[in-house]
C-alpha positions as CSV (number, residue, x, y, z in Angstrom):
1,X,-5.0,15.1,-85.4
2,X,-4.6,15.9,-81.9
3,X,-1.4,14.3,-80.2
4,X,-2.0,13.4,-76.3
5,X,1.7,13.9,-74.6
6,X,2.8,11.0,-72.7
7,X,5.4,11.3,-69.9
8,X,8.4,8.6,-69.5
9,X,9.3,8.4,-65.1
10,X,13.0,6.9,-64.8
11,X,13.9,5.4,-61.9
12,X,17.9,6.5,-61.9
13,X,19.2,4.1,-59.7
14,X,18.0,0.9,-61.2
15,X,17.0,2.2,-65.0
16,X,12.8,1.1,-64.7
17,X,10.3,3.2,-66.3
18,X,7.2,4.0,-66.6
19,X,5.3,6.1,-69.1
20,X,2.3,7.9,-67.6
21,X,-0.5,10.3,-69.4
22,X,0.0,13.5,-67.1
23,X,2.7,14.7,-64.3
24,X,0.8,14.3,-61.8
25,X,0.4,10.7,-62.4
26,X,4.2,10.5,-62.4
27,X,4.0,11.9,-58.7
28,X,1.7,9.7,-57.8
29,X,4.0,6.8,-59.5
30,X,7.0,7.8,-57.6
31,X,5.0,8.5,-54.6
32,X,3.9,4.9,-54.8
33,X,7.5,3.6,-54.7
34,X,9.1,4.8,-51.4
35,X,9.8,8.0,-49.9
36,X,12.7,10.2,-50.3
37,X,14.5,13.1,-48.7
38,X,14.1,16.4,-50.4
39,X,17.8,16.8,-51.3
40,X,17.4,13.0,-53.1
41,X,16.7,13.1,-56.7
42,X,16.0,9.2,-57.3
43,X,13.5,9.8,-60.0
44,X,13.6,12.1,-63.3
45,X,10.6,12.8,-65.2
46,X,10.8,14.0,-68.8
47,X,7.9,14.5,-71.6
48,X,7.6,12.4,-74.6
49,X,5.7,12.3,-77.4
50,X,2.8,9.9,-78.6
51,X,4.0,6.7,-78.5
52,X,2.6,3.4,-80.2
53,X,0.2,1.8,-78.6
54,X,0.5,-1.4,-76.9
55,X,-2.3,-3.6,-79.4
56,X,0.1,-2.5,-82.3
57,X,3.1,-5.5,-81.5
58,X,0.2,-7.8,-80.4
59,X,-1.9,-7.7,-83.4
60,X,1.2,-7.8,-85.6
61,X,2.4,-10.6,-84.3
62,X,-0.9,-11.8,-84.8
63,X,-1.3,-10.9,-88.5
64,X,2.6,-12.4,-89.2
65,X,1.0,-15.6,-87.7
66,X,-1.9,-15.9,-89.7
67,X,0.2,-14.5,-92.7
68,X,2.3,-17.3,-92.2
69,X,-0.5,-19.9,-92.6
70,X,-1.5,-19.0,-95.7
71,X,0.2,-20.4,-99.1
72,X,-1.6,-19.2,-102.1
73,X,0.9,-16.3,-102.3
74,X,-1.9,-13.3,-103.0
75,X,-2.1,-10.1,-100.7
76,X,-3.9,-10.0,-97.6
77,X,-6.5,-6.4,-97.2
78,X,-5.3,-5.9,-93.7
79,X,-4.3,-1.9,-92.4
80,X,-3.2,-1.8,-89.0
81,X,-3.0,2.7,-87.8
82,X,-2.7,4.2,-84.9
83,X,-5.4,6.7,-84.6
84,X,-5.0,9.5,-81.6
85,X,-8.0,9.6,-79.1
86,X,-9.4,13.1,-78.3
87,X,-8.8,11.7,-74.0
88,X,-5.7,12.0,-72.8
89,X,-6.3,9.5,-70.0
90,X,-6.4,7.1,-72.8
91,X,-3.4,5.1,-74.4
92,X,-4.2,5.3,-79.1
93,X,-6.2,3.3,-80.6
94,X,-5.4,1.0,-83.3
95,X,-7.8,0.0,-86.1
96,X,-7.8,-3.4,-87.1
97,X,-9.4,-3.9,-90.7
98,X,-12.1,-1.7,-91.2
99,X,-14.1,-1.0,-87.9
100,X,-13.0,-3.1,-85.3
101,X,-10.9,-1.2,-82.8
102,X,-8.6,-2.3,-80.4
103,X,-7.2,-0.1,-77.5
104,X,-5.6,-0.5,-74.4
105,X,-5.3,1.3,-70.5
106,X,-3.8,0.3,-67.4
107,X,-3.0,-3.9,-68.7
108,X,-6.6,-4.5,-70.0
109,X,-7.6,-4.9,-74.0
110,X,-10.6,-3.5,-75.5
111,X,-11.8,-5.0,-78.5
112,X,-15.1,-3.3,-79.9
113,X,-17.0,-2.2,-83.0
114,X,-17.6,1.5,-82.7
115,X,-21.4,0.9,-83.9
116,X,-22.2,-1.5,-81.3
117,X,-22.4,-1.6,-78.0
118,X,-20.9,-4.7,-77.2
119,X,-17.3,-5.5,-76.9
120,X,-14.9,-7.6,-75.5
121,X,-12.1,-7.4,-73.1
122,X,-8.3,-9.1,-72.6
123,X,-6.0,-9.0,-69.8
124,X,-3.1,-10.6,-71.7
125,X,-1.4,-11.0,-75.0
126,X,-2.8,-14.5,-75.1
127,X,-6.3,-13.5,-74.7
128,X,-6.0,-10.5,-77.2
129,X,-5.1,-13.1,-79.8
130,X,-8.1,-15.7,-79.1
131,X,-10.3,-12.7,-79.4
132,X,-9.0,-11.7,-82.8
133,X,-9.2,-15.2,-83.9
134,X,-12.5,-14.8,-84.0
135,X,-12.1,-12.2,-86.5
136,X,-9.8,-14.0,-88.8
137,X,-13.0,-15.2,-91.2
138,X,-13.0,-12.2,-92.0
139,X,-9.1,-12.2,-93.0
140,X,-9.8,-12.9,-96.6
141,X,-7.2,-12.2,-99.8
142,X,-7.9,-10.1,-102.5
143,X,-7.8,-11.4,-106.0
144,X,-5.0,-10.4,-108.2
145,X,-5.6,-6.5,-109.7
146,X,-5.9,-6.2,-113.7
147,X,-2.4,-4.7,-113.6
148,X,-0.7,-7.5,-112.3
149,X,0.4,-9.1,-115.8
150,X,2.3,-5.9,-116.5
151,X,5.2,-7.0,-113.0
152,X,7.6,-8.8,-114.0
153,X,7.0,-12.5,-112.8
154,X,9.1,-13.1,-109.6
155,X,10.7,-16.3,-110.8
156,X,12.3,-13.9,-113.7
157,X,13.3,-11.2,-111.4
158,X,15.3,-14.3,-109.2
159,X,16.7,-16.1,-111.9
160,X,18.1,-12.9,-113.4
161,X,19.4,-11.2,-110.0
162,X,21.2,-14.7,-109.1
163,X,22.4,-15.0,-112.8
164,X,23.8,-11.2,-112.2
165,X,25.1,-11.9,-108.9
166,X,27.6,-14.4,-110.0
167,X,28.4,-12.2,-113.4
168,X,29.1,-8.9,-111.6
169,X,30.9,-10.2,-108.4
170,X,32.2,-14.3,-109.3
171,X,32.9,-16.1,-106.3
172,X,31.7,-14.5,-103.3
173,X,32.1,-16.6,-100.0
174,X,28.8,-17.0,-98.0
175,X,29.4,-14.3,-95.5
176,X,30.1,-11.4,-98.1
177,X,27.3,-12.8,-100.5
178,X,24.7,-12.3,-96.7
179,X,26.5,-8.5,-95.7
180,X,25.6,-7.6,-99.8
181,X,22.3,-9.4,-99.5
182,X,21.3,-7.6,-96.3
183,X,22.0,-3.9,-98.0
184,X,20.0,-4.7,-100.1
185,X,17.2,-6.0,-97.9
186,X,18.1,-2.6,-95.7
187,X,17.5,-0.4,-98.4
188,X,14.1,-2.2,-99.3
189,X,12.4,-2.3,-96.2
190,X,13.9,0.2,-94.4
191,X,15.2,3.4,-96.9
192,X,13.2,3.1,-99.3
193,X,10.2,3.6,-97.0
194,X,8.7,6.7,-95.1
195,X,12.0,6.7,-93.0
196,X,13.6,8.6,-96.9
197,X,10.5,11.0,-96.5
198,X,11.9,11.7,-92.3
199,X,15.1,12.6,-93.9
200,X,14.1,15.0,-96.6
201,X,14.1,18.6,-96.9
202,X,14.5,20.5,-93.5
203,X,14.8,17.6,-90.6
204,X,17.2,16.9,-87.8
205,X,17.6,13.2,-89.4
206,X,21.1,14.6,-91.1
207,X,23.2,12.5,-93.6
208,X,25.4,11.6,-91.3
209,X,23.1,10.5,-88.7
210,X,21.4,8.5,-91.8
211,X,24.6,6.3,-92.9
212,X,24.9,5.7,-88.7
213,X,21.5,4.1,-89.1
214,X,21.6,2.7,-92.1
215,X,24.7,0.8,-91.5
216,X,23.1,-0.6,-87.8
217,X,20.2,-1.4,-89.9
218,X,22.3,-3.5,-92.4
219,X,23.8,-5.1,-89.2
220,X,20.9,-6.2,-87.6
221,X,19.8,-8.0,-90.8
222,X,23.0,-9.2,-91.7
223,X,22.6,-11.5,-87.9
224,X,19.2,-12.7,-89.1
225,X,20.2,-14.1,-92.5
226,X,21.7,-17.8,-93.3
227,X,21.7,-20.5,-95.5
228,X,20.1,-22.6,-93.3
229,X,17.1,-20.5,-92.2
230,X,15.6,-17.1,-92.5
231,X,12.3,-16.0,-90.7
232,X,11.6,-13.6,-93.3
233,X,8.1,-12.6,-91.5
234,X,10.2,-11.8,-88.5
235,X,13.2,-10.2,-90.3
236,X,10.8,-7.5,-92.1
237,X,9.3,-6.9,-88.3
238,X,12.3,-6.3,-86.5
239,X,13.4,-3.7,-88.9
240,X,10.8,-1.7,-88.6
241,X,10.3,-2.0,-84.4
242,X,9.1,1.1,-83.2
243,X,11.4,-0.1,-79.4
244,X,14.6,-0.4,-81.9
245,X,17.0,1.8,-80.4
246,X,19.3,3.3,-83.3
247,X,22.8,4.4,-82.7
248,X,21.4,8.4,-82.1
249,X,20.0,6.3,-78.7
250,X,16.5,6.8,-80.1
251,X,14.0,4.4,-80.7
252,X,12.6,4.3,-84.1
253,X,9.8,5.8,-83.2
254,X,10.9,8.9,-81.3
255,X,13.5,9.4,-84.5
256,X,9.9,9.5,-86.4
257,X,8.7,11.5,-83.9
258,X,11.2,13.6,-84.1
259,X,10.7,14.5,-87.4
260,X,7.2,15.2,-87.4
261,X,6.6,18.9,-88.0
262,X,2.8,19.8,-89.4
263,X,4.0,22.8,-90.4
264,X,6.1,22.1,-92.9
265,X,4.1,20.0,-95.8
266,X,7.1,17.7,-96.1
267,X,6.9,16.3,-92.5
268,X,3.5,16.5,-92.0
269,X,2.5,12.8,-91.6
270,X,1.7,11.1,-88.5
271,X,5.1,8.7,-88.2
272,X,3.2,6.3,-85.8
273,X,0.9,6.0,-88.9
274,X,3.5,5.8,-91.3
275,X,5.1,3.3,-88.9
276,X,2.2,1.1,-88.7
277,X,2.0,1.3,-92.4
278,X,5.8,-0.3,-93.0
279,X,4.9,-3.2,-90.2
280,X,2.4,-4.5,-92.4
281,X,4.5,-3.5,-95.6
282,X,7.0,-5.7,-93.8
283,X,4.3,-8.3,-93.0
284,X,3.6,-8.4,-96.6
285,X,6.8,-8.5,-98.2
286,X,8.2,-11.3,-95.3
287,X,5.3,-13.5,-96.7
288,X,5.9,-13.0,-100.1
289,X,9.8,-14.3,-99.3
290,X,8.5,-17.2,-97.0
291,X,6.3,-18.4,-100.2
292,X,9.3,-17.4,-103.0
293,X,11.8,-19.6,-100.5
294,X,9.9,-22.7,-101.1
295,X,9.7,-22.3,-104.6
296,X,13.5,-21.0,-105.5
297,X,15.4,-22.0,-102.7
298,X,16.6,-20.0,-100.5
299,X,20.2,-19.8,-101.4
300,X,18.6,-18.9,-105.0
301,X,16.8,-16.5,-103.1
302,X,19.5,-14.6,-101.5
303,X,21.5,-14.4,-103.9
304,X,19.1,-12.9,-106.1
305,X,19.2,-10.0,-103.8
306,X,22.8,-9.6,-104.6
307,X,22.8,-8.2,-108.3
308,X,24.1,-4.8,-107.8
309,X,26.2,-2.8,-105.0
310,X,25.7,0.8,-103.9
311,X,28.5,1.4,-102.1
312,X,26.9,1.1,-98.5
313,X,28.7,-0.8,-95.6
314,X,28.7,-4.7,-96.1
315,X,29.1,-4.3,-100.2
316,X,32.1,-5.5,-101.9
317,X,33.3,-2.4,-102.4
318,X,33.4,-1.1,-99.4
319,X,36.7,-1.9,-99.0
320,X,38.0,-0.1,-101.5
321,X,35.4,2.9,-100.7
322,X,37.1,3.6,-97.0
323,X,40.7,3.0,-97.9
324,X,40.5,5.6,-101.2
325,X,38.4,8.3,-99.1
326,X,41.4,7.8,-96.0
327,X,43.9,8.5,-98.3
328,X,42.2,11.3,-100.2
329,X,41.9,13.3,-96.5
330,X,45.7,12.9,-95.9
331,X,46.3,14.4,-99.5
332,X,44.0,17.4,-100.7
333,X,45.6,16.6,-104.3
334,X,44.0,13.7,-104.5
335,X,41.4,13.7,-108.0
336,X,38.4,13.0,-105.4
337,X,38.9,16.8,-104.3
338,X,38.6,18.3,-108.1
339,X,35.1,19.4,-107.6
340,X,34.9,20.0,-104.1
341,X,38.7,22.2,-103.9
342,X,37.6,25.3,-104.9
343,X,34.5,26.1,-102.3
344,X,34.6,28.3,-99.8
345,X,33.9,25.4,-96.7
346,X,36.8,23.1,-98.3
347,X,39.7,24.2,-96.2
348,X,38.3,24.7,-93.6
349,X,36.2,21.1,-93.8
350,X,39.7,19.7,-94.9
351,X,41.8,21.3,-91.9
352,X,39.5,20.8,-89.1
353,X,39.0,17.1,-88.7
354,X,36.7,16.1,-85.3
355,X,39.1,15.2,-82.6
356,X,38.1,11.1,-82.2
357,X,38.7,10.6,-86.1
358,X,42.2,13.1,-86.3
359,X,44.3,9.9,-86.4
360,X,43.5,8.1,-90.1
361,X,44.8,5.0,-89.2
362,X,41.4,5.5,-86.3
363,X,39.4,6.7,-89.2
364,X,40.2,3.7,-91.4
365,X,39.7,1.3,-88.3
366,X,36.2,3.0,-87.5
367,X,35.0,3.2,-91.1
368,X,35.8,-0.5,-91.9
369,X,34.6,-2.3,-88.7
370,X,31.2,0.3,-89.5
371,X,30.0,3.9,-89.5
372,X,27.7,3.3,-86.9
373,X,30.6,3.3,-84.9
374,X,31.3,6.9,-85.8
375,X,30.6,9.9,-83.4
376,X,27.7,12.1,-85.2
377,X,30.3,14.6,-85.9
378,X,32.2,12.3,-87.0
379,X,30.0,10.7,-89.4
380,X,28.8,14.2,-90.7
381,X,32.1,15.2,-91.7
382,X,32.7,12.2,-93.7
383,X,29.6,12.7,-95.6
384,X,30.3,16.5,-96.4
385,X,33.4,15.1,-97.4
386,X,31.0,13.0,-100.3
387,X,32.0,9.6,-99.2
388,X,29.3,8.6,-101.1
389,X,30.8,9.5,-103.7
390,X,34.4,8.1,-103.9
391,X,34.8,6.1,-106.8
392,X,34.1,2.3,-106.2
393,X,35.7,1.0,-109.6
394,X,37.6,-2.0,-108.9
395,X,39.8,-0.1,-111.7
396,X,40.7,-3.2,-113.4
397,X,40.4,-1.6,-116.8
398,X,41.6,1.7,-115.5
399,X,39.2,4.8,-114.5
400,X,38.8,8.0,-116.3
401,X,36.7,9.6,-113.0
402,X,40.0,8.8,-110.6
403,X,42.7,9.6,-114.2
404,X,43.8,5.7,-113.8
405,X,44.9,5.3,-118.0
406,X,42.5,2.8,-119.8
407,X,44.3,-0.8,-120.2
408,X,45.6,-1.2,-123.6
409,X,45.9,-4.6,-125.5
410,X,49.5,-5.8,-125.6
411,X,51.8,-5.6,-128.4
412,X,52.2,-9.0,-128.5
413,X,48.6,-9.9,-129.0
């Protein structure tokens, strides 16, 4: 697949851009603008690599919408890809079901069948859409495969997870019950995803840099979930926006992009594919909730999301996670150390804390209000310090992995 670099031309004083297919475009585009003095450097001009095209927002939108009208609860046939043009003058295309393509250059639309010569054009958003409502007969739902009685039926899966929710944790107050609800979401439509496969094996997405994004992940859907409302169709899209800017200061494309290496086998996807691939994943699953909300409830609903913690930021025991791992740095006795005391990188690790995180009581402050508030070094010290793996026991009943003694009945019972 041949990848057509893009360029991104910053205007420094006020922040515009512009992305452009070749430098001398991005002369041209600054030449357009005013002229300078030699000795002025109001522009800076940096490559980039394939972005998303334009259509891709615009036609999810569209399919969210006409998700969104339908109630029968099967799966809509729909793929929406990127697909890199052999012109380099040319933004992507995308395909939109099987052989209708939709590209875009310079503001204008192009919707056409490759087999035919005619085709039709947009010069808006709005006009885009009318056109692919003229498609949408063709937006049909595909009956449910013969595997489908071995799942689980959903109302089973809530009922339990609700049921679980309230065994495992009791009373949770709404706000904690939404931060737990929102890993959980996080980890669904956002971890569990292509983004896992960006991280593996040798790739510049580290672990630190992963809980950083994680954790702004978690926030952003813990400010799109209530009680009184949740656009699930919207929620699922907004996590996986390729504009997103992460904590790294990346969008979530360019982190894909960043990861993309097709010489090594297990970075060798196109991300804007893989990308295109979770927005309609994300289509999907919204739907699925929109439908399940009507029939369960929605706090039914949430809380069924709820059923187990895994330690991430926004779980109950998170607390307990950041206050046991600060004191175990200030003490290299501590029992979370008894695998780790004996390598060669421990003391040094334990003796040469990064500077913004030397203070603990700073540490504790940073971990609790969110590790995306953590420098990268920062963050990638805690994790080779296996913060991931201090014991989240409530240690109630005593814990043989921290040496708390098991409770024993009393005497008088």
């Amino acid at each position: 697949m041949k990848n057509s670099p893009l360029w991104r031309v910053v205007d420094n004083e006020s922040g515009s851009q512009s992305i452009v297919s070749t430098p001398s475009e991005a002369v041209a585009f600054v030449n357009s603008r005013f002229d300078t003095d030699d000795d002025d450097e109001p522009f800076s001009i940096t490559e980039v690599g394939p972005l998303l095209p334009k259509p891709l927002g615009v036609i999810t939108a569209w399919a969210a919408e006409k998700d969104g009208e339908r109630t029968d609860g099967r799966t809509a046939p729909i793929t929406i890809r990127p697909v890199v043009t052999d012109n380099a003058g040319e933004c992507d295309a995308v395909v939109l079901w099987r052989d209708v393509y939709v590209s875009w250059d310079h503001d204008m639309y192009t919707v056409e069948e490759p087999d035919s010569s005619e085709y039709s054009e947009a010069y808006s958003a709005a006009e885009l859409s009318a056109i692919l409502d003229e498609y949408a007969n063709d937006y049909e739902y595909a009956p449910e495969g013969p595997d489908s009685h071995r799942w689980p039926k959903p109302e089973e899966l809530i009922t339990y997870g609700a049921q679980e929710c309230a065994k495992r944790f009791g009373h949770l107050d709404d706000d904690a019950l939404l931060w737990l609800a929102a890993t959980r979401i996080t980890l669904t439509v956002w971890r569990n995803t292509p983004v896992e496969n960006w991280h593996a094996g040798k790739s510049p997405l580290h672990d630190g840099t992963m809980m950083r994004i994680n954790t702004a992940t978690t926030r952003l859907v813990r400010s799109m979930l209530s009680f009184d409302h949740v656009d699930w169709i919207g929620l699922g899209l907004a996590i996986v926006n390729p504009s997103r800017v992460l904590p790294t200061g990346q969008s979530v494309i360019e982190l894909g992009l960043a990861c993309d290496n097709p010489d090594d086998p297990a970075h060798e996807a196109d991300s804007r594919e893989e990308l295109a691939e979770m927005a309609q994943d994300a289509i999907t699953w919204g739907r699925a909730y929109c439908l399940r909300e009507k029939t369960f409830g929605l706090r039914t609903l949430i809380e069924s999301f709820c059923a187990s913690d895994n330690g991430w930021f926004g779980t109950p025991s998170w607390g307990r996670i950041v206050d046991r791992f600060t004191t175990a740095v200030d003490d290299r006795e501590s029992a979370h150390w008894h695998v780790h005391r004996d390598k060669p990188w421990f003391d040094e690790w334990f003796t040469n804390r990064p500077v913004a995180i030397a203070d603990t009581t700073e540490l504790r402050r940073l971990l609790h209000a969110g590790p995306d508030l953590l420098s990268e070094e920062a963050a990638e010290w805690c994790v080779d310090g296996a913060i991931g793996f201090v014991c989240r026991d409530d240690h109630a009943n005593g814990c043989l992995q921290c040496g708390i003694p098991l409770t024993t009945e009393s005497p008088n019972e």
